[in-house]
C-alpha positions as CSV (number, residue, x, y, z in Angstrom):
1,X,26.3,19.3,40.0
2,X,24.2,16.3,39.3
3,X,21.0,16.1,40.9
4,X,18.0,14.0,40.4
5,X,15.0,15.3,38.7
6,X,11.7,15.0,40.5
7,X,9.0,13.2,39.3
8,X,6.9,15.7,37.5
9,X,9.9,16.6,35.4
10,X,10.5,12.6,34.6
11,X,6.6,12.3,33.6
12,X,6.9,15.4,31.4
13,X,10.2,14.4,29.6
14,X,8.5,10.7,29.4
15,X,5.4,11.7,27.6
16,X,7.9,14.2,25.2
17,X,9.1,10.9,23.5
18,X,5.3,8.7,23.6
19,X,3.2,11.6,22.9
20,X,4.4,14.4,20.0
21,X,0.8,15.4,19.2
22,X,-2.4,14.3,19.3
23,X,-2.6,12.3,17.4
24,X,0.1,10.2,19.4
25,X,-2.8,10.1,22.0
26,X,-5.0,9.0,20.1
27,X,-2.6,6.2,18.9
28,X,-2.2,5.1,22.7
29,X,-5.8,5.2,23.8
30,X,-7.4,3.3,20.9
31,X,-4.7,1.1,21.4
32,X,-5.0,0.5,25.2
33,X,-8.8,-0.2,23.8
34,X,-7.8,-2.8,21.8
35,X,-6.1,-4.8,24.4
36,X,-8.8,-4.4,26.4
37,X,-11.3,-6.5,24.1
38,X,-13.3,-3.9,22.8
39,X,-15.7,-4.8,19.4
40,X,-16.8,-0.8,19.4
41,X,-14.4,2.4,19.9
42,X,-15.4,5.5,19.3
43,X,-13.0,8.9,19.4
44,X,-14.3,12.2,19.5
45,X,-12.0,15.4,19.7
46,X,-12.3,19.3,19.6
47,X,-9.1,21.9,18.0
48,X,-7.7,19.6,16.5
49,X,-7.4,17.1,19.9
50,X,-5.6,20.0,21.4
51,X,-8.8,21.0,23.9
52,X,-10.4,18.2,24.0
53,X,-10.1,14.1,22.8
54,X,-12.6,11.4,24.2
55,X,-12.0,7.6,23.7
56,X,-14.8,5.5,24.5
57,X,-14.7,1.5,23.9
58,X,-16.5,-1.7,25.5
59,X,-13.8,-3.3,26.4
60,X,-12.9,-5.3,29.6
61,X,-13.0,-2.1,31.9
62,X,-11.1,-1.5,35.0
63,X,-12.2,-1.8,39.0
64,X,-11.6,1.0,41.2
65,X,-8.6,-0.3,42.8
66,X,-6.8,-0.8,39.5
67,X,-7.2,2.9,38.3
68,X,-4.4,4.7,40.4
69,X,-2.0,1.8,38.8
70,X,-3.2,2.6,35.3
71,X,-1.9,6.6,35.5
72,X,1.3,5.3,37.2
73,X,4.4,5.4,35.0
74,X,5.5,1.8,34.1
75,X,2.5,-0.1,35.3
76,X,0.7,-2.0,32.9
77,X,-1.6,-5.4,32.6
78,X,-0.2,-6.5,29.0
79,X,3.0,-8.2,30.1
80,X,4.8,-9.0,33.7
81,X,8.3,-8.0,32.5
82,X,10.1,-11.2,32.1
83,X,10.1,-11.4,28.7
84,X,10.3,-8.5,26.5
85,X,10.3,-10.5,23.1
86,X,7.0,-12.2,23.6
87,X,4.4,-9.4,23.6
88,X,1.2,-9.8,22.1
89,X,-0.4,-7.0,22.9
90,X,-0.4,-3.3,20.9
91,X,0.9,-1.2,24.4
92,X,3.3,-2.9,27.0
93,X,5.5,0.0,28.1
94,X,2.8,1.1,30.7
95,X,4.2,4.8,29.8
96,X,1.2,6.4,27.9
97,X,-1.5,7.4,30.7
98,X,0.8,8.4,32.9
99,X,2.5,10.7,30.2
100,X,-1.1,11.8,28.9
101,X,-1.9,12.7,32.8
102,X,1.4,14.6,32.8
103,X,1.3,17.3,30.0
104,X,-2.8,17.7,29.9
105,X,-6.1,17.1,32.1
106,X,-7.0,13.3,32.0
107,X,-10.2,11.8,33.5
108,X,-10.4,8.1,33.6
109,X,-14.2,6.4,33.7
110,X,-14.3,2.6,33.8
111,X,-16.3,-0.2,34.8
112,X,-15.0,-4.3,35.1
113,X,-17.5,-6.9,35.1
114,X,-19.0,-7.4,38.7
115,X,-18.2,-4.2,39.9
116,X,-19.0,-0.3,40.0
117,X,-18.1,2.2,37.9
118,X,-15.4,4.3,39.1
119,X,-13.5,7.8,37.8
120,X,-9.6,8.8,38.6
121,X,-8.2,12.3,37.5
122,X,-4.8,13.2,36.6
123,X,-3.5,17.1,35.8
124,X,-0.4,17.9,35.3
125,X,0.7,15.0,37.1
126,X,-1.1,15.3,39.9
127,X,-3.2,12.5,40.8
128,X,-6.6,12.6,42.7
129,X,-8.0,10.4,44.3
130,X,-10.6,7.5,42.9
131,X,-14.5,8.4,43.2
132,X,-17.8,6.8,42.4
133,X,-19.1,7.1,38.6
134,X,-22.0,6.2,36.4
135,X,-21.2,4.3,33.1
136,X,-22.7,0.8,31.9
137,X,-19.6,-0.9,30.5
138,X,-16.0,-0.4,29.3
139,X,-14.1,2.3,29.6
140,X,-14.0,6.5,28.6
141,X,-10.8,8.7,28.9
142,X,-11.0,11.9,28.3
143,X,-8.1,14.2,27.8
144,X,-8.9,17.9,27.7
145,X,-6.0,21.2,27.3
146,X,-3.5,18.9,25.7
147,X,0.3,20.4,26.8
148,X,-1.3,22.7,28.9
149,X,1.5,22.0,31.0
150,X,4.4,22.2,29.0
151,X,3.1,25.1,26.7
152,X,6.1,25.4,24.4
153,X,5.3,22.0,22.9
154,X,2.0,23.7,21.7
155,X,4.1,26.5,19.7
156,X,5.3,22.8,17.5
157,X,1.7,22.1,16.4
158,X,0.5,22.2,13.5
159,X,-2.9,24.3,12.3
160,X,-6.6,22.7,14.1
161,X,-7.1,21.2,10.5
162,X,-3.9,19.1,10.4
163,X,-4.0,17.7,13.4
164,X,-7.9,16.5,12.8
165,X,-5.9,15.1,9.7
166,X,-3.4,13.2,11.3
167,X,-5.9,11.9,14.1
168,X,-7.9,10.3,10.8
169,X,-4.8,8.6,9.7
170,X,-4.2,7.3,12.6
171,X,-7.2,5.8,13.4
172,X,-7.9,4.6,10.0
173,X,-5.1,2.5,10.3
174,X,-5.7,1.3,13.3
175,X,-9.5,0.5,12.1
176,X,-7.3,-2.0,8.8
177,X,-5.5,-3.7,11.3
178,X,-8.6,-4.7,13.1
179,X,-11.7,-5.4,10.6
180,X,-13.9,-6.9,12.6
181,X,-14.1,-3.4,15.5
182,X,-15.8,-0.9,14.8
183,X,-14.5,2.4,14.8
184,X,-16.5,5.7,14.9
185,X,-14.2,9.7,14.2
186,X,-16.1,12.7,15.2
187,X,-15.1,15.9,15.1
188,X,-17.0,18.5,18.2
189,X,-17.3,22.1,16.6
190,X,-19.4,25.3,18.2
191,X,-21.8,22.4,20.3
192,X,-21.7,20.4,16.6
193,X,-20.6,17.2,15.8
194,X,-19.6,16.2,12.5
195,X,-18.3,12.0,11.9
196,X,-15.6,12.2,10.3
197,X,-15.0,8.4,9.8
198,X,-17.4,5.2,10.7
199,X,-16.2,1.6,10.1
200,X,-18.7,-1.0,11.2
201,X,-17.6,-4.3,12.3
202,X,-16.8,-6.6,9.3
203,X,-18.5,-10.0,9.7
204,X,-16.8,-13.2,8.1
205,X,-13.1,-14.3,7.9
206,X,-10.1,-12.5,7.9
207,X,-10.2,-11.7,4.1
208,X,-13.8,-11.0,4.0
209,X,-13.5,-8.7,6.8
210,X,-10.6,-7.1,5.6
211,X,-11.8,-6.5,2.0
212,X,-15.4,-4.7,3.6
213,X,-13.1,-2.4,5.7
214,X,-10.6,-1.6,2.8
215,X,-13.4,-1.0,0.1
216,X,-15.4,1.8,3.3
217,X,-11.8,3.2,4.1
218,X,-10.1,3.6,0.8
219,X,-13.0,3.3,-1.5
220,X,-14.4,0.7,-4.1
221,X,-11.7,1.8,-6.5
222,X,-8.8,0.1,-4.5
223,X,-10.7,-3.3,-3.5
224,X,-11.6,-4.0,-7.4
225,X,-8.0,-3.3,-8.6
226,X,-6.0,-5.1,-6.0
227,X,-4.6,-8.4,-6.0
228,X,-5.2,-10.8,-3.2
229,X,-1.9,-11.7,-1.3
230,X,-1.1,-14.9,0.8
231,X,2.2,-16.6,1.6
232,X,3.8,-18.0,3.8
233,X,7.1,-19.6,4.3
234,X,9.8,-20.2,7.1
235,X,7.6,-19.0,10.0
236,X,6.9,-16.1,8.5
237,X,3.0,-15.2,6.4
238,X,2.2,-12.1,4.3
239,X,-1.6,-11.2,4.4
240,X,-3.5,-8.3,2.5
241,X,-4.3,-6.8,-0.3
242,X,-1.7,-5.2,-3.0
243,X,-3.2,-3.0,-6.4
244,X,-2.0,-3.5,-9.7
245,X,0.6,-1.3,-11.2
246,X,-1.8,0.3,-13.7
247,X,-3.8,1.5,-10.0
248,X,-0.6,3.5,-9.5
249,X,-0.3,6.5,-7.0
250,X,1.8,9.7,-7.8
251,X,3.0,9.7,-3.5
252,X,3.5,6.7,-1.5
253,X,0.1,7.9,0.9
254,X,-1.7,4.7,-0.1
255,X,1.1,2.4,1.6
256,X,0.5,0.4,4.9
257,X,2.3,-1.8,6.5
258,X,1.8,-3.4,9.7
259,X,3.5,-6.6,11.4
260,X,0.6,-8.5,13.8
261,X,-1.3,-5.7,13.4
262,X,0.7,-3.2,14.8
263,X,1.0,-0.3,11.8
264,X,4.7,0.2,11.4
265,X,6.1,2.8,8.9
266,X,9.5,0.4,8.6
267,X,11.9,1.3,5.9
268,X,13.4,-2.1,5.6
269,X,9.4,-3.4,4.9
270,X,8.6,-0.2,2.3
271,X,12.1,-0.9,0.4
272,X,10.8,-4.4,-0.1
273,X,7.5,-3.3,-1.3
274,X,9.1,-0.2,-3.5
275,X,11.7,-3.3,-5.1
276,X,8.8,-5.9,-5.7
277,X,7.5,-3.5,-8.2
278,X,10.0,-1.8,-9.5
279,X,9.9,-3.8,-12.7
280,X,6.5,-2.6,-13.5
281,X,6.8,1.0,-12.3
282,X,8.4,4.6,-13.9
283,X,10.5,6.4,-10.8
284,X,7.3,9.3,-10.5
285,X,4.8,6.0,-9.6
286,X,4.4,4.4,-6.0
287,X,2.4,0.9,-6.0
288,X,-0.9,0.8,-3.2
289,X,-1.2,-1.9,-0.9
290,X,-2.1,-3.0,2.6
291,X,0.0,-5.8,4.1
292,X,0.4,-7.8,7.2
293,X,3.5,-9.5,8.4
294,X,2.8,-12.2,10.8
295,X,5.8,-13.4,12.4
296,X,6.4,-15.4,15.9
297,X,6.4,-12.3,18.4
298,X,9.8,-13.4,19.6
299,X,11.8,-13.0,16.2
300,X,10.6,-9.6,16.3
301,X,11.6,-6.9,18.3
302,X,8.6,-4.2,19.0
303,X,10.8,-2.5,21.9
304,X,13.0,-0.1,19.6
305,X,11.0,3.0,20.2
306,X,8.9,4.9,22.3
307,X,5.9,5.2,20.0
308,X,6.5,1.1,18.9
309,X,6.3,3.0,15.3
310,X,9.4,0.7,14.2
311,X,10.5,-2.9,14.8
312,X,13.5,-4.7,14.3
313,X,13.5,-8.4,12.8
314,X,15.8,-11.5,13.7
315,X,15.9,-12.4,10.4
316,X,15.4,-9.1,8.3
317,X,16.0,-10.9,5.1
318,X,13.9,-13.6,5.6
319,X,10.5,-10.8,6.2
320,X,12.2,-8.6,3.3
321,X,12.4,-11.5,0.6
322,X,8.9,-13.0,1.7
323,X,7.4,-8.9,0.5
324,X,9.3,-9.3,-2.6
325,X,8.9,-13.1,-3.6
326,X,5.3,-12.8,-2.7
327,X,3.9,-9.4,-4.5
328,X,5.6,-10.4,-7.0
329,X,4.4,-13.8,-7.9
330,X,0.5,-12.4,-7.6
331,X,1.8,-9.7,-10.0
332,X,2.3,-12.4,-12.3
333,X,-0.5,-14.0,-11.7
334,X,-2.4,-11.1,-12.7
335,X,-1.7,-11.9,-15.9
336,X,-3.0,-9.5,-18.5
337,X,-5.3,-7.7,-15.8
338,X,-5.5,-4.0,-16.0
339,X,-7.0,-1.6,-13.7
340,X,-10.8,-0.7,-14.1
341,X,-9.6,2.8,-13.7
342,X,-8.4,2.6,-17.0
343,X,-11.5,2.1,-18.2
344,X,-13.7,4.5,-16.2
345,X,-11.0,7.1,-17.1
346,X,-11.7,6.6,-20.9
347,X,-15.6,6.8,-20.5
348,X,-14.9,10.0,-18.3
349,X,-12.9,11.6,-21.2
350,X,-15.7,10.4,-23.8
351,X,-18.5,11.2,-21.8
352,X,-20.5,14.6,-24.2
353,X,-20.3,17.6,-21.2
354,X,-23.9,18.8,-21.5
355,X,-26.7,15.8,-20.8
356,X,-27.9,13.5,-23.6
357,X,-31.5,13.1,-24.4
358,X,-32.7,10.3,-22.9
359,X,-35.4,8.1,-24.8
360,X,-37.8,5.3,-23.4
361,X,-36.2,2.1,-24.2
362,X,-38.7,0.3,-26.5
363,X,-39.6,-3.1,-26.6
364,X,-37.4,-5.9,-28.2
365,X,-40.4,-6.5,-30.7
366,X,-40.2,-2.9,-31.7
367,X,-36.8,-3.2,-32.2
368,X,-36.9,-6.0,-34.4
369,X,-39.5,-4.3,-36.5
370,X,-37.9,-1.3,-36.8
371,X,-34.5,-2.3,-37.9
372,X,-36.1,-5.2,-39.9
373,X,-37.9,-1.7,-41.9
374,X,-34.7,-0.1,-41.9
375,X,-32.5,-2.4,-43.4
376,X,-31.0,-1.5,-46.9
377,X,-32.6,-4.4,-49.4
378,X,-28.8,-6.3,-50.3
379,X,-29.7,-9.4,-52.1
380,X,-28.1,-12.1,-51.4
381,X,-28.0,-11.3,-47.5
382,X,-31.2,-12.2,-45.6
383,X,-30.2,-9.8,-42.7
384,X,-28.4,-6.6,-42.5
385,X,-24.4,-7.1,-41.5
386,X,-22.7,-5.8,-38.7
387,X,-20.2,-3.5,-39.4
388,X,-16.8,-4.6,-40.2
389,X,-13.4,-4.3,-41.7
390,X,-13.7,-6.2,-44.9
391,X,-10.6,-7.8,-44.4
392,X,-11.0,-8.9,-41.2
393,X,-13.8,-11.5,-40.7
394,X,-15.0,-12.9,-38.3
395,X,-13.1,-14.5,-35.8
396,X,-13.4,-17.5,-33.1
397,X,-11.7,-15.5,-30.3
398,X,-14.3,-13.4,-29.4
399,X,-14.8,-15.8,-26.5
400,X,-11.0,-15.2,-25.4
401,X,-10.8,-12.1,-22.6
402,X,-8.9,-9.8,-25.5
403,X,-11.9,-10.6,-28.0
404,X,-11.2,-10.5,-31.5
405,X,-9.3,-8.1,-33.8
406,X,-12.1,-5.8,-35.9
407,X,-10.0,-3.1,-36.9
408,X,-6.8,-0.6,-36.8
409,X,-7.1,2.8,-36.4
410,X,-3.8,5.5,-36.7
411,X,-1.9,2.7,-37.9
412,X,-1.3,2.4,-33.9
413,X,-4.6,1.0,-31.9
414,X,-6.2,-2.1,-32.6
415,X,-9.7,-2.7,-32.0
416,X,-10.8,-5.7,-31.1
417,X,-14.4,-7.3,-29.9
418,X,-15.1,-9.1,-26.8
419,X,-18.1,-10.8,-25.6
420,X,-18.9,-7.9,-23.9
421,X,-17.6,-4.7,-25.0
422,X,-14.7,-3.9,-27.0
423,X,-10.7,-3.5,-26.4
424,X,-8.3,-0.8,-27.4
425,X,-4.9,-1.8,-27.5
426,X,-1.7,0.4,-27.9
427,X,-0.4,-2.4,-30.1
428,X,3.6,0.0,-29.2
429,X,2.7,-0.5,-25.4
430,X,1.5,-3.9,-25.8
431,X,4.4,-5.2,-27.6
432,X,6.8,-3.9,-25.9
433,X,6.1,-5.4,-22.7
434,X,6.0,-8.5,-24.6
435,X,9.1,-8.2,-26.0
436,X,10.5,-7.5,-22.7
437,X,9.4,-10.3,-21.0
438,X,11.1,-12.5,-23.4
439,X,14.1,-10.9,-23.4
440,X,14.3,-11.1,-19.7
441,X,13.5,-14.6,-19.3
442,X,16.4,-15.4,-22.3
443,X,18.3,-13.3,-20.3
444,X,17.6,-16.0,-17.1
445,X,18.2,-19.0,-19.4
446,X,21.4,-18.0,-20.5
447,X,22.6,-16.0,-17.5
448,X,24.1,-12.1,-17.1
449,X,27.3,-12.1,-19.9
450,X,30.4,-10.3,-17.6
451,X,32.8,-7.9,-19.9
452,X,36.4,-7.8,-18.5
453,X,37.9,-4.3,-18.3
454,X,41.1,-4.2,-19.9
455,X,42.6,-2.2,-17.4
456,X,40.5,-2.7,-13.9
457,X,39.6,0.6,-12.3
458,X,40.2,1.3,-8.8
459,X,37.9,2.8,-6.8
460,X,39.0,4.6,-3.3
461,X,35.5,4.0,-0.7
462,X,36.0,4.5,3.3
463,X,36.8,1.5,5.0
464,X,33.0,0.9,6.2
465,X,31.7,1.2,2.3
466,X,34.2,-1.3,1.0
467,X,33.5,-3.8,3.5
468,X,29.8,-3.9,2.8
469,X,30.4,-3.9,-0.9
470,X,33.3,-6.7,-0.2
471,X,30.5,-8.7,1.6
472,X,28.6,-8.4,-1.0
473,X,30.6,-9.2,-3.8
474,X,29.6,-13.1,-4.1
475,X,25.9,-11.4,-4.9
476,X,26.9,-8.9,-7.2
477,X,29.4,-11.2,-9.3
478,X,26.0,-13.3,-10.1
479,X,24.6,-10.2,-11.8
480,X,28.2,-9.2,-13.9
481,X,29.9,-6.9,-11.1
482,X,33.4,-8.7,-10.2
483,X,34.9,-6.4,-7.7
484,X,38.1,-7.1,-5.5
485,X,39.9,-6.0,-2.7
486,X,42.7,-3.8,-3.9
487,X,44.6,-2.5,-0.6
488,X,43.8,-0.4,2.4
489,X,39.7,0.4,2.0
490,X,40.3,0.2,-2.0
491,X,38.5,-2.3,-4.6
492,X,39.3,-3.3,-7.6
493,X,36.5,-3.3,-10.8
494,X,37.3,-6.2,-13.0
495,X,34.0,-6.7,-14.6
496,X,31.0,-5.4,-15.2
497,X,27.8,-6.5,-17.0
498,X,28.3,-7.0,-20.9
499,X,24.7,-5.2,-21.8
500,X,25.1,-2.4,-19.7
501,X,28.3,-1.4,-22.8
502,X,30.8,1.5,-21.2
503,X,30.0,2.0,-18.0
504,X,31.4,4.6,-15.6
505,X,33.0,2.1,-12.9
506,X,33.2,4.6,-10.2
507,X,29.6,5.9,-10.4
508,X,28.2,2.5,-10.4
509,X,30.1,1.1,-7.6
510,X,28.4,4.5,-5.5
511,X,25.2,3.9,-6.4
512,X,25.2,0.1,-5.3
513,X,26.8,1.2,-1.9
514,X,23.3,3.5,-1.7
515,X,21.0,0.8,-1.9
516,X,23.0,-1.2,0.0
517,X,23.5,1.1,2.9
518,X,19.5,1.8,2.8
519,X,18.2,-1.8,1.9
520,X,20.7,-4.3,2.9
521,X,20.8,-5.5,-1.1
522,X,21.9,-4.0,-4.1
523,X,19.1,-4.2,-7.4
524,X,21.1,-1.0,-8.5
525,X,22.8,-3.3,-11.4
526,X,20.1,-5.9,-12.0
527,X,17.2,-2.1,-12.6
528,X,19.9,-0.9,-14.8
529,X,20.4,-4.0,-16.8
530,X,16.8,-4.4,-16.9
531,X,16.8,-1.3,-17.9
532,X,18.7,-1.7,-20.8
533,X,16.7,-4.7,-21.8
534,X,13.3,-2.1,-21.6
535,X,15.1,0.2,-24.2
536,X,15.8,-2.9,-26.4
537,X,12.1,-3.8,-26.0
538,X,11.3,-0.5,-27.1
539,X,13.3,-0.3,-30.2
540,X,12.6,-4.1,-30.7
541,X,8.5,-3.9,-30.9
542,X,6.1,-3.1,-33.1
543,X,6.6,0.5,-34.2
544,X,3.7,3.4,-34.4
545,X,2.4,3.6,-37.7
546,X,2.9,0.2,-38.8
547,X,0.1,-1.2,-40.5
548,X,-0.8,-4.7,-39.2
549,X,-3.0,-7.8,-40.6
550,X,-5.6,-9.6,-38.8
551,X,-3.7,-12.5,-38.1
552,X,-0.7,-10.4,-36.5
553,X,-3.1,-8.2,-34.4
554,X,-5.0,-12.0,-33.0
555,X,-1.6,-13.0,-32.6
556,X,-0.7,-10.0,-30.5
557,X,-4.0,-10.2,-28.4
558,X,-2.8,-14.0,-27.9
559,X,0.2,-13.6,-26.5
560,X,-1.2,-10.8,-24.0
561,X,-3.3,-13.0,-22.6
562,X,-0.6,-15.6,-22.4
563,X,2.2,-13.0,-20.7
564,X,2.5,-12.2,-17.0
565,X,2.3,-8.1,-16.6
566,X,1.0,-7.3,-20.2
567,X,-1.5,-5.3,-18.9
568,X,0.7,-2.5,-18.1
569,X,3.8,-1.2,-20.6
570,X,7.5,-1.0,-19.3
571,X,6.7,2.3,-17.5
572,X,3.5,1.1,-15.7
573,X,1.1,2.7,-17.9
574,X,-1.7,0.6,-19.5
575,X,-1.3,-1.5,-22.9
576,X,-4.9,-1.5,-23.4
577,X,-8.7,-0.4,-22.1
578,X,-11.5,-2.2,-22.1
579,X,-14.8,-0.4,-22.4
580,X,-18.2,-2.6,-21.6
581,X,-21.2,-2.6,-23.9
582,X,-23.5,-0.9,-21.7
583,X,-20.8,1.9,-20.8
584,X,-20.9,2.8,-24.8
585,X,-24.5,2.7,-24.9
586,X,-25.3,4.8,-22.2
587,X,-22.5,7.1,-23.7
588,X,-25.2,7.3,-26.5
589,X,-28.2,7.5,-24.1
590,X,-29.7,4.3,-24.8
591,X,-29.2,3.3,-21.7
């Protein structure tokens, strides 16, 4: 028999799909607090947001008569529900009080402008009715026994502490998306509170906002090492902040994406982000960045699911090759630029475990006298010299940002002085990447050399695989792949990239149909020619051991600082670390 379900059962099932923990609540309410206008939000919770989660903004606020509409399903202010693909706002569904008021006990508190405060409750779906209420301005709801009413959902959470976790992620995502609110996390405990995260309001413009909130929420250490990114083309423009590859992460935790502000976890928008940096990254490393896709609302489709967690683009390829183009052509601005972690990492490793003595500093007289004293009597010199390698004298490009070559040590490091400090350079690293960059860019003078199989092998797919890979063929004949429709769901290899030598057709053929089916594109062909063209680098560069001359170490440092990326090796690990003068001597305690 079919029979219709009543409407506590439609509320429950509802706020099964918007709301899977509580963090989900917390998503919604900070959320409906930013459409509201708020500058200040501020979320407290108990267990994890499973007894007890408060979200209090000064936003716009509500009058009385507008509170039973807010906890009624599919009522909402943000839109009017004549056009779906024109939302600007972060909640349109008009689901999320309603479902909250359904599975727990919600109290609503606001106050419009011109009016009185007023308070609505909703418990398992049942609605009071609206009652007079102190409160200045804005709004507070308050959501207390989460699931109380559907108590097998509360057998699916997760322990107090990882909930409190995923409440901090959420709302210090929300809190990069919007740099110029302020957000306050506090955690209630036995009649304790404890803040768990405070982001003031970022003054200035939409960098200089951003960068303040980035360097409070993921530290100093991200906003030194990351690049600034910018572009914009065919409607579309790619805002934030992305690190350099030597700032590498061993997870992807450090990635966020959001498109107009809305945080997205989008696989399409990763893959481009994973791609733009493949060429500078082993497998085991994931790149850190936080980026914004703006895009006109209507060529983007927010409406794909319940929690708006994923969106669907008109043009995919368009937002996908704007990621790549654009990462990529700061990474290359970057130039020789390495990570300061590098750096901080070697002092770290150098600094002596117990504390050194540390001595007054004298006075620059005193020094003057005392080395003036203790300087060995060299006729001919009217000073002491600074130490040196005899054979390598002293050079002009001190002033350039690699310094000058002073020395080689283990036939394999070069040091070299800078203004400032000093270098040390894996001169294997350093040349390799240098090596690779030239072979690449011969490689897009001359184009990608196709080999013809003698006999062409013939690969059986399902009829769904060789039509992508058919549709894709034009793309993957520019790279060296010539593949051909050979009957039924069948295709024919006829060539393959020259450099890749003997290649196993079959196996090739399936690992382009993977990146195909989960990107849209193939780079499967061009990372393994690439590839190929690191291994040459590697077996092509200046070898470990090999004792150099001053002119080929300056001429090394040279074309560093003349090479996109040669801050980091093949594999994304650094060519060389720089370690500031007053870094040494305070490693020395004169400082």
């Amino acid at each position: 028999m079919i029979r219709p379900l009543d409407e506590a059962a439609i509320n429950r099932i509802a706020a099964g799909e918007v709301v899977e923990r509580p963090a989900s609540a917390v998503k919604e309410l900070v959320e409906n607090a930013l459409d509201a206008g708020a500058t200040r939000i501020a979320v407290d919770f108990a267990d994890g947001g499973k007894t007890l989660i408060r979200v209090t903004d000064d936003g716009c606020g509500m009058t009385g008569a507008d509170l039973p509409l807010a906890v009624a399903r599919h009522a909402t202010s943000k839109i009017d529900g004549s056009d779906l693909l024109n939302i600007h706002s972060f909640g349109f569904r008009g689901e999320a009080l309603a479902s909250l008021g359904a599975v727990g006990r919600l109290t609503l508190t606001s106050r419009a402008a011109g009016h009185d405060a007023a308070q609505i409750t909703v418990a398992g779906g049942r609605v009071a009715d609206v009652r007079p209420a102190a409160l200045t301005r804005g709004t507070v709801v308050e959501l207390r026994d989460l699931f109380y009413a559907t108590p097998a959902r509360l057998k699916f959470l997760r322990s107090d502490r990882a909930e409190a976790q995923a409440i901090a992620d959420v709302l210090r995502r929300l809190a990069m998306a919007e740099p110029h609110v302020g957000f306050t996390l506090t955690e209630m405990s036995g009649g304790e509170a404890r803040t768990l995260l405070r982001a003031d309001p970022q003054s200035g413009d939409f960098f200089a906002a951003l960068h303040g909130r980035l360097t409070g929420i993921l530290g100093a250490d991200f906003t030194s090492n990351a690049l600034r990114i910018d572009v914009a083309r065919d409607g579309l423009h790619l805002t934030g902040y992305a690190a350099l590859p030597t700032y590498s992460r061993g997870s992807s935790a450090r990635q966020y994406v959001f498109v107009n502000g809305r945080p997205v976890l989008d696989r399409m928008l990763l893959g481009a982000l994973r791609v733009a940096y493949f060429d500078f990254l082993s497998r085991d490393r994931h790149p850190a960045a936080v980026l914004n896709l703006s895009v006109d609302p209507e060529r983007v489709d927010v409406n794909v699911h319940p929690a708006k967690s994923e969106v669907r683009f008109r043009e995919p390829e368009a937002a996908r090759s704007l990621i790549i183009t654009g990462l990529r052509t700061a990474l290359s601005g970057a130039g020789h630029r390495a990570s300061t972690t590098v750096g901080t990492e070697t002092l770290a490793a150098m600094r002596p475990e117990r504390p050194v003595y540390q001595m007054d500093r004298p006075s620059q007289a005193s020094l003057s006298r005392a080395f003036t004293f203790q300087a060995p009597h060299t006729p001919g010199f009217a000073e002491a010299p600074t130490a040196r390698i005899e054979d390598l004298p002293a050079q002009p490009e001190e002033s350039h940002p690699l310094g000058a070559a002073r020395a080689q040590v283990h036939e394999n490091y070069i040091i070299a002085q800078t203004a400032s400090g000093i270098v040390i350079v894996d001169q294997h690293a350093a040349h390799e990447r240098l090596v690779y960059e030239r072979l690449k860019r011969q490689m897009a003078e001359t184009g990608i050399t196709a080999q013809a199989l003698l006999i062409p092998e013939i690969v059986d797919l399902s009829p769904s695989d060789a039509a992508r890979l058919l549709d894709a063929a034009p793309m993957l004949a520019e790279i060296g792949l010539t593949v051909e429709p050979f009957g039924g769901s069948a295709v024919a290899v006829r060539e393959t990239p020259a450099i890749l030598g003997a290649v196993n057709a079959a196996a090739l053929i399936r690992d382009v149909l993977d990146e195909l089916a989960d990107t849209g594109q193939s780079h499967g062909v061009r990372a393994k020619i690439d590839a190929v063209l690191s291994r040459m680098a590697c077996h092509g560069s200046v070898r470990s051991g090999r004792q150099m001359r001053a002119e080929e170490m300056n001429a090394l440092l040279r074309e560093m600082e003349a090479t996109p990326m040669s801050g980091q090796c093949n594999h994304g690990r650094p060519t060389y670390v720089e370690l500031k003068l007053h870094d040494i001597e305070r490693l020395f305690g004169r400082r």
